[in-house]
C-alpha distance (Angstrom), angle and dihedral (degrees) to the residues before:
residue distance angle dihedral
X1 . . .
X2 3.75 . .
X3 4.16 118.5 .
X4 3.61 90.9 -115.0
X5 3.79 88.3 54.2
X6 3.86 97.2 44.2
X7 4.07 83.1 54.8
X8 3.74 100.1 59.2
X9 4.15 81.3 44.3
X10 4.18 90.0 62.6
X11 3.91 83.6 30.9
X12 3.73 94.4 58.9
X13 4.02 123.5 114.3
X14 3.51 117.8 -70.4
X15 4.30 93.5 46.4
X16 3.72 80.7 137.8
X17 3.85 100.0 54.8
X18 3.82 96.4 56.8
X19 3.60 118.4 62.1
X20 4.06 135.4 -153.8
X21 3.64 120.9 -138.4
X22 3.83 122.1 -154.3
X23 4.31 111.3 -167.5
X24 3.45 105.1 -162.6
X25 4.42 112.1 -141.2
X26 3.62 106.3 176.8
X27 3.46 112.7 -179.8
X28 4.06 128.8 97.3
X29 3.90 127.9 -163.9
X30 4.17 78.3 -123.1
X31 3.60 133.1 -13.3
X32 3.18 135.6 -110.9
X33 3.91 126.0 -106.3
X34 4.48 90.2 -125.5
X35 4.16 89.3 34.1
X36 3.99 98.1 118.5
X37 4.16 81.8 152.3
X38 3.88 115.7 118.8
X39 3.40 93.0 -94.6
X40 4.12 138.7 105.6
X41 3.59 150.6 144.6
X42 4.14 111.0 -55.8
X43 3.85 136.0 171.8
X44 3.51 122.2 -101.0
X45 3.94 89.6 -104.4
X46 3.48 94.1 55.4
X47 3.73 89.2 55.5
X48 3.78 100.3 53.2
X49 4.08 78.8 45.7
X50 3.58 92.6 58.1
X51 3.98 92.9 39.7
X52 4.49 89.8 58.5
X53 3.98 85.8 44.4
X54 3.41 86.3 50.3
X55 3.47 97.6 44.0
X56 3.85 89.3 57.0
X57 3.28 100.7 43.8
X58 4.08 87.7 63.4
X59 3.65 91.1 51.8
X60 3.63 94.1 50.1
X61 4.01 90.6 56.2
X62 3.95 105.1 103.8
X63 4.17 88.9 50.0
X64 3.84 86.8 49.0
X65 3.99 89.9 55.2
X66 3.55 99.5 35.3
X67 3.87 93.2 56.8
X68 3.96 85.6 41.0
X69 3.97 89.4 51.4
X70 3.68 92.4 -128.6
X71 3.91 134.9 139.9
X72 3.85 112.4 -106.9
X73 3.45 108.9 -166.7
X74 4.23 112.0 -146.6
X75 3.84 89.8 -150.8
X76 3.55 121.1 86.7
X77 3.74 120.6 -161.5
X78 3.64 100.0 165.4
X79 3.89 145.1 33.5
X80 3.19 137.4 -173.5
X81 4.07 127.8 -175.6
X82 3.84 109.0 -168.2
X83 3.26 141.7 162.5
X84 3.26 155.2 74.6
X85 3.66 89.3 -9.1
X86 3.76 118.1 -41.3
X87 3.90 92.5 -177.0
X88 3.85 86.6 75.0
X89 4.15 93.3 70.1
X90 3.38 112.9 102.5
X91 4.02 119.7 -113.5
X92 4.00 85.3 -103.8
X93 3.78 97.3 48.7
X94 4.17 90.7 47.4
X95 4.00 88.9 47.7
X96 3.55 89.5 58.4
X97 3.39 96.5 46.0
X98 3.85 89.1 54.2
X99 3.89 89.1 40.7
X100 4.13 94.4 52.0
X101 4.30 84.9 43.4
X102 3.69 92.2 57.5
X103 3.80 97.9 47.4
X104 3.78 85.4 67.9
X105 3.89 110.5 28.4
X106 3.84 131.2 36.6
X107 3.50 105.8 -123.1
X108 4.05 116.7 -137.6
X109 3.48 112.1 -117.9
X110 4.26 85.3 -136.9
X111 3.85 83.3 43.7
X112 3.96 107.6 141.2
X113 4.02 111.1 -130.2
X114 3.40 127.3 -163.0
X115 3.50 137.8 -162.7
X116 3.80 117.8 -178.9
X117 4.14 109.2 -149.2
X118 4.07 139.1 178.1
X119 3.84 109.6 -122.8
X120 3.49 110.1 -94.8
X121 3.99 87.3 16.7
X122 3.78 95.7 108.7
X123 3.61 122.3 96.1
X124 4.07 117.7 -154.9
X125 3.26 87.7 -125.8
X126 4.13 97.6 49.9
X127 4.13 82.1 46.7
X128 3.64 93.2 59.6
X129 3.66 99.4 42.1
X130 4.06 78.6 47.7
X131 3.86 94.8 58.9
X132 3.66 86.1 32.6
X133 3.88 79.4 71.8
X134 3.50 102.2 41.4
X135 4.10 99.3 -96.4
X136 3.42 101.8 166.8
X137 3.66 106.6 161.7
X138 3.72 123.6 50.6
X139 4.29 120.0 -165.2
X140 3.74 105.2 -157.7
X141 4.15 120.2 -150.8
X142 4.29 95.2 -137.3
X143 3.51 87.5 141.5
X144 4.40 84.7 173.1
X145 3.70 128.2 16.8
X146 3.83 84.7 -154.3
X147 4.15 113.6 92.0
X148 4.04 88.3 -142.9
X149 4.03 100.3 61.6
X150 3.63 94.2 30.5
X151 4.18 86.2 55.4
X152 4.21 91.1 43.2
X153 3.87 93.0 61.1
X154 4.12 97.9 41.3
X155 4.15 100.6 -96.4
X156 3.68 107.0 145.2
X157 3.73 99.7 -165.7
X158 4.12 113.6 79.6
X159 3.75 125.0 -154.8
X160 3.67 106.5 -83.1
X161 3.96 89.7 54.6
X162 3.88 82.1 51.7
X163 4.10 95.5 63.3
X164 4.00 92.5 33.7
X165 3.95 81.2 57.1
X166 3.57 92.9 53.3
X167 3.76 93.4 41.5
X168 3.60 88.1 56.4
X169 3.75 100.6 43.4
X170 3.49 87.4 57.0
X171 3.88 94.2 47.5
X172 3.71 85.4 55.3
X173 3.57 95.7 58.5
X174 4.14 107.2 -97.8
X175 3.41 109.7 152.1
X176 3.98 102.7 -164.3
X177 3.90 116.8 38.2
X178 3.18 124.4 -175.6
X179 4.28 153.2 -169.5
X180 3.47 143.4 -153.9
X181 3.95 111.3 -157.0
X182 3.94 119.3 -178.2
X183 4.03 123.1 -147.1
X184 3.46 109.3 -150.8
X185 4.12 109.5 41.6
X186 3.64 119.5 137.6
X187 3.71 128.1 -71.9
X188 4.17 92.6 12.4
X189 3.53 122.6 128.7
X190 4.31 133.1 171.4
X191 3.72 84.4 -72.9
X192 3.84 105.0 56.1
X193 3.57 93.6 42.7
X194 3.62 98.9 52.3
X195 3.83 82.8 55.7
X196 3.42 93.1 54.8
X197 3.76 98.2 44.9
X198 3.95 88.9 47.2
X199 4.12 89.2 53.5
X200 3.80 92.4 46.1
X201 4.14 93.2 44.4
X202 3.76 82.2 51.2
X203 3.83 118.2 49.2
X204 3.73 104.6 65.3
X205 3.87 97.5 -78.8
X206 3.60 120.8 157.9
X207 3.77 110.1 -170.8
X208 3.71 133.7 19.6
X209 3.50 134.4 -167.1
X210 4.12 115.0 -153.1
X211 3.89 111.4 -159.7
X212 3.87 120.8 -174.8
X213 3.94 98.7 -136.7
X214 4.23 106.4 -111.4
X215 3.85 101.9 -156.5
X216 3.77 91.2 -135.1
X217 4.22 105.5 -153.0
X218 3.81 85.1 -135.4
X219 3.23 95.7 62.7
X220 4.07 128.5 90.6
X221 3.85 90.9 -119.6
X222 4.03 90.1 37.5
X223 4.40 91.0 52.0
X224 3.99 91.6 48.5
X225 3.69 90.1 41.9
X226 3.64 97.2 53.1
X227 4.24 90.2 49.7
X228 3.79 87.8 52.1
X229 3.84 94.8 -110.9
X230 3.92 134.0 148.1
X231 3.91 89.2 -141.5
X232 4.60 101.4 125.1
X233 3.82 85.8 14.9
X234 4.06 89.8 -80.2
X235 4.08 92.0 149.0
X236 3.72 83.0 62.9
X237 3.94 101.3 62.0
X238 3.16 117.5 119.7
X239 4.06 122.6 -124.6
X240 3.61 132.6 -82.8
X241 3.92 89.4 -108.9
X242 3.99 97.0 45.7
X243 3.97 80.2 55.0
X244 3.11 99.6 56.7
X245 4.05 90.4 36.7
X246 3.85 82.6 61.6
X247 3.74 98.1 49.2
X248 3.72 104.0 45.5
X249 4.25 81.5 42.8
X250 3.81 76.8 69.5
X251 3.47 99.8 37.6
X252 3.95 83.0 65.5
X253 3.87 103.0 31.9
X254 4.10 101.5 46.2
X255 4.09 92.0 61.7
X256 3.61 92.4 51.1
X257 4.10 88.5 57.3
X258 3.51 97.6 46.0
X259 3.73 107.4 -88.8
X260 4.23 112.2 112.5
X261 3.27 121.8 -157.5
X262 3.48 116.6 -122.5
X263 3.83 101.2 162.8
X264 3.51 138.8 26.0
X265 3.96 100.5 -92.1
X266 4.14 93.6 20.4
X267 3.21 144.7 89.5
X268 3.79 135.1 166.7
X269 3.66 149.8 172.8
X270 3.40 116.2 -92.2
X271 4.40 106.2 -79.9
X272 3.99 85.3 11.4
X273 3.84 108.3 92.1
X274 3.21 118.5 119.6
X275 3.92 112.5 -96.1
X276 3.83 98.8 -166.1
X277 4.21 98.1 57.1
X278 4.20 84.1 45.0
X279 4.04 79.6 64.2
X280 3.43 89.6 61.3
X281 3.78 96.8 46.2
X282 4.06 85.4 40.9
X283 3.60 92.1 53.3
X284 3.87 86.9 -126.0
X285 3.79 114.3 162.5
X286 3.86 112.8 -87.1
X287 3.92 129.2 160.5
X288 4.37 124.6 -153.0
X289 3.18 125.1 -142.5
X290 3.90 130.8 -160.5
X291 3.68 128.0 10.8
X292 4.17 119.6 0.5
X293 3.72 81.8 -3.3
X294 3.76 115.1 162.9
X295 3.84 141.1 -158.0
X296 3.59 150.3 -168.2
X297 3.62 122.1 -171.2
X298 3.96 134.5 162.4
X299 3.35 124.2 -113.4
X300 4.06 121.8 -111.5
X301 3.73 95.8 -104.9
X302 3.77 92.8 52.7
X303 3.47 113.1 31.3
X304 3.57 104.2 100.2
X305 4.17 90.8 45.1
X306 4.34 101.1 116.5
X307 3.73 99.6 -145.1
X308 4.09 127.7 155.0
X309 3.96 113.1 -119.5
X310 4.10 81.3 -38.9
X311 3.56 137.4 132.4
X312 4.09 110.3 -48.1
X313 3.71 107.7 165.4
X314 3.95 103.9 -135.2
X315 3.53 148.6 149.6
X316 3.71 127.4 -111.6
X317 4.12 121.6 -149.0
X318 3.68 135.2 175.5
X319 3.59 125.3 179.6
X320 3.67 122.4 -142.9
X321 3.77 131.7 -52.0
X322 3.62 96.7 -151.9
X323 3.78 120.0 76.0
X324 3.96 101.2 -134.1
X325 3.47 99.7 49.2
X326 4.14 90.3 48.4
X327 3.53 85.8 55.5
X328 3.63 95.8 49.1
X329 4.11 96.9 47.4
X330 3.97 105.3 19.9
X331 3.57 85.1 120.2
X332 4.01 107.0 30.5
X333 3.47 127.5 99.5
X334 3.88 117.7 -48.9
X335 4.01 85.7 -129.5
X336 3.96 91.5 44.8
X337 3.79 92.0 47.3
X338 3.81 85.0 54.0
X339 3.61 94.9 70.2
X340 3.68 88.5 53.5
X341 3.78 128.4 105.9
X342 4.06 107.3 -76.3
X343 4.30 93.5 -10.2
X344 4.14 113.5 120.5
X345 3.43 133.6 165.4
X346 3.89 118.5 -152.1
X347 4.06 134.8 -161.5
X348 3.66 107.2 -147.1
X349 3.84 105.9 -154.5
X350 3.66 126.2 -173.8
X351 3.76 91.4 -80.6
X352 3.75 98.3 53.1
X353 3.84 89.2 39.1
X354 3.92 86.5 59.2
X355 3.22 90.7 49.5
X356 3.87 98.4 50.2
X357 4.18 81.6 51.4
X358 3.35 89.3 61.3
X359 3.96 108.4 43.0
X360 4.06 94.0 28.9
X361 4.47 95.0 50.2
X362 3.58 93.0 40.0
X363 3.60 90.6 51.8
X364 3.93 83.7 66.8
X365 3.99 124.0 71.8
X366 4.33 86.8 -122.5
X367 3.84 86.5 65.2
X368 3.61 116.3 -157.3
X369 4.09 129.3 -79.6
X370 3.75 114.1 -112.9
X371 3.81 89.7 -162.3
X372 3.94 90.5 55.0
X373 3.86 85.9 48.6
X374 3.59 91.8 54.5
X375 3.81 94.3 55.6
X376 3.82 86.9 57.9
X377 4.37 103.1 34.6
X378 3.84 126.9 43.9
X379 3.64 116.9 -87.4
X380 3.80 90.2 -115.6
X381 4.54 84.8 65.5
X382 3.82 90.5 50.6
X383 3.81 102.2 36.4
X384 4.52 78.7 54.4
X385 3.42 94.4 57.4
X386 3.94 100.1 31.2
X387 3.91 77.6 66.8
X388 3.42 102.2 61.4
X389 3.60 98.7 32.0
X390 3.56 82.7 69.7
X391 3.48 98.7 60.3
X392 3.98 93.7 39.0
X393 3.92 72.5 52.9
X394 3.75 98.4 55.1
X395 4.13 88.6 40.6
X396 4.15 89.9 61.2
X397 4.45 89.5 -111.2
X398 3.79 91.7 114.0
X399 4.18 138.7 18.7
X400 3.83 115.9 -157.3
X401 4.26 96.5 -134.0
X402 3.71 126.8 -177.4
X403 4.09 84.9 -14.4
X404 3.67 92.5 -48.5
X405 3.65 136.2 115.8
X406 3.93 110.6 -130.3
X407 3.72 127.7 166.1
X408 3.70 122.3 -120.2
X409 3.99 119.6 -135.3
X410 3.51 93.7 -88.7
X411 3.89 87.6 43.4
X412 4.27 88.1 60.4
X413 3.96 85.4 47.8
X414 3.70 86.3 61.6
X415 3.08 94.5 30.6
X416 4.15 98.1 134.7
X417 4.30 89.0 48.0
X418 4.24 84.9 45.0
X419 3.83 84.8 60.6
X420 3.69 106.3 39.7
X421 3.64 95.7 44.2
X422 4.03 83.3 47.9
X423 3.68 93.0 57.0
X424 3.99 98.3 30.7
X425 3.88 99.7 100.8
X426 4.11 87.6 37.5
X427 4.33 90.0 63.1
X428 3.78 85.8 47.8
């Protein structure tokens, strides 16, 4: 089955009946030198602490929506446990997780679960309690099949422990593996990462996710790198332009091994890609739980309208970034919680839900269809943006396909100046 084709499968009608769970598990045994995430070292005790929070925040879920007005859907055809390092639970803590989950939702039997894990991270007793639970999808952190970069930014696992991982994950029975790889970390050139896509491309992998490394300033590596110093290996980062060398080298490569792109960053084997992150891009209903946990969901009137990357009048809510005041409001009031640090809750309208058609379908290779958009927008939106997509057109930063604007390779490069010069004469 062809991307495009497993798409308009998670596209289909009823989007809005099935929902996606995220479970937010932010700790690490130690943290990366780029990590800015909402995640860290923590004692055990703080751990099970988080997991009873947790716990209760699940069960609290229909109250939260009803007082938000929103559409909960009770069938769950996705999860997703990331992180941090959700590996690191013990079997106990990640059976009650499951156990407090399917109290509230109906699980599909199809449903896709995933549990996000550091190589070498996973304990055999963890896996089993994993399977027990129907984990059948396992995203591993490699980040760089090369010992040298993986060992500049704090990974303790090297390359070799990498593919026995794999090898044994797929002994075990996991059907869907797996990798995130970063362009950009210190000390790699053209060389290294070829390596590192050839060993990933070659082990049995099924999905991989290819991040161009953002040297965030609040960050370890991002404060020395910004003073000039060699402190985290920052003086050996490569350029802005060797990044970006290095991701369009994939870009290129990847499809020619088997793995389509079928979003910026992602790249799977044909029937592989990952149908909870499409939600996201889909702007299918999902709720977070747990720390920096986000959600979407529709509101009552409009839940059960079938639309395609269209208007959906909804409600956005995070809860907090910060791990005290999560586990002082998990389970308050949606509207209390947003006075919290880091918590928000957002009403997307029909301008910011054109908007998020835009930026979140252009983000994937399919593109989005400007005369589906104008069924759900005025024609004054589209007839904005149909303007400048013609000159991004003309420039070589989008192609209109089969009736559908997609960017080109350079277009996902750009992609943040694509988007704002797409919605420009729309704000004004």
């Amino acid at each position: 089955m062809a991307v495009e084709e497993q798409n308009r499968t998670v596209t289909g009608v009823g989007l809005e009946a099935k929902l996606g769970v995220y479970i937010s598990v932010p700790f690490c045994r130690s943290k990366c030198s780029f990590c800015n995430f909402a995640s860290g070292v923590s004692s055990a005790a703080a751990v099970e602490a988080y997991v009873t929070r947790l716990c209760r925040e699940i069960a609290t879920a229909p109250g939260r929506a009803a007082e938000l007005r929103v559409q909960l859907p009770r069938l769950v055809d996705t999860v997703y446990l990331g992180g941090g390092t959700p590996s690191l639970l013990s079997p106990g803590q990640l059976r009650r997780i499951f156990s407090a989950l399917r109290e509230i939702f109906e699980v599909a039997g199809d449903a896709e679960i995933t549990l996000e894990a550091a190589p070498g991270q996973i304990g055999d007793a963890l896996l089993d309690e994993a399977l027990n639970q129907g984990v059948n999808r396992i995203s591993l952190g490699v980040q760089s099949f090369v010992d040298r970069e993986s060992a500049a930014v704090g990974r303790s696992h090297t390359g070799s422990g990498c593919v026995e991982e794999v090898q044994r994950l797929r002994r075990a029975g996991i059907r869907d593996l797996g990798a995130d790889l970063i362009a950009g970390l210190p000390y790699q050139t053209e060389a290294s990462w070829q390596c590192s896509l050839r060993v990933a491309t070659g082990i049995g992998l099924t999905h991989l996710s290819v991040y161009m490394l953002e040297v965030d300033e609040d960050s370890r590596l991002g404060r020395e790198a910004l003073v000039g110093g060699s402190r985290f290996h920052a003086h050996a980062l490569p350029s802005d332009e060797v990044t970006a060398t290095l991701y369009e080298s994939a870009c290129e490569w990847l499809p020619t091994q088997g793995f389509a792109q079928y979003e910026i960053s992602n790249f799977a084997v044909p029937e592989h890609l990952s149908r909870h992150n499409c939600k996201y891009w889909l702007r299918a209903p999902y709720i977070g739980f747990g720390l920096d946990a986000h959600s979407m969901l529709l509101r009552e009137e409009q839940a059960t309208e079938a639309t395609d990357g269209g208007f959906r009048r909804a409600l956005r809510f995070a809860n907090p970034e910060e791990l005290a005041p999560y586990q002082d409001g998990a389970c308050s009031s949606p509207f209390r919680m947003a006075a919290s640090s880091g918590a928000s809750v957002t009403e997307i309208g029909r301008s910011e839900a054109f908007e998020e058609a835009i930026f979140l379908g252009l983000r994937m290779n399919q593109g989005v269809s400007p005369a589906r958009i104008g069924e759900d927008f005025s024609a004054d939106m589209l007839a904005s943006a149909e303007c400048a997509a013609g000159e991004l057109m003309r420039e070589g930063l989008m192609v209109d396909q089969d009736g559908r604007w997609r960017l080109t390779l350079r277009g996902r490069l750009l992609f943040n100046e694509v988007f704002t010069r797409l919605l420009i004469g729309v704000a004004a």
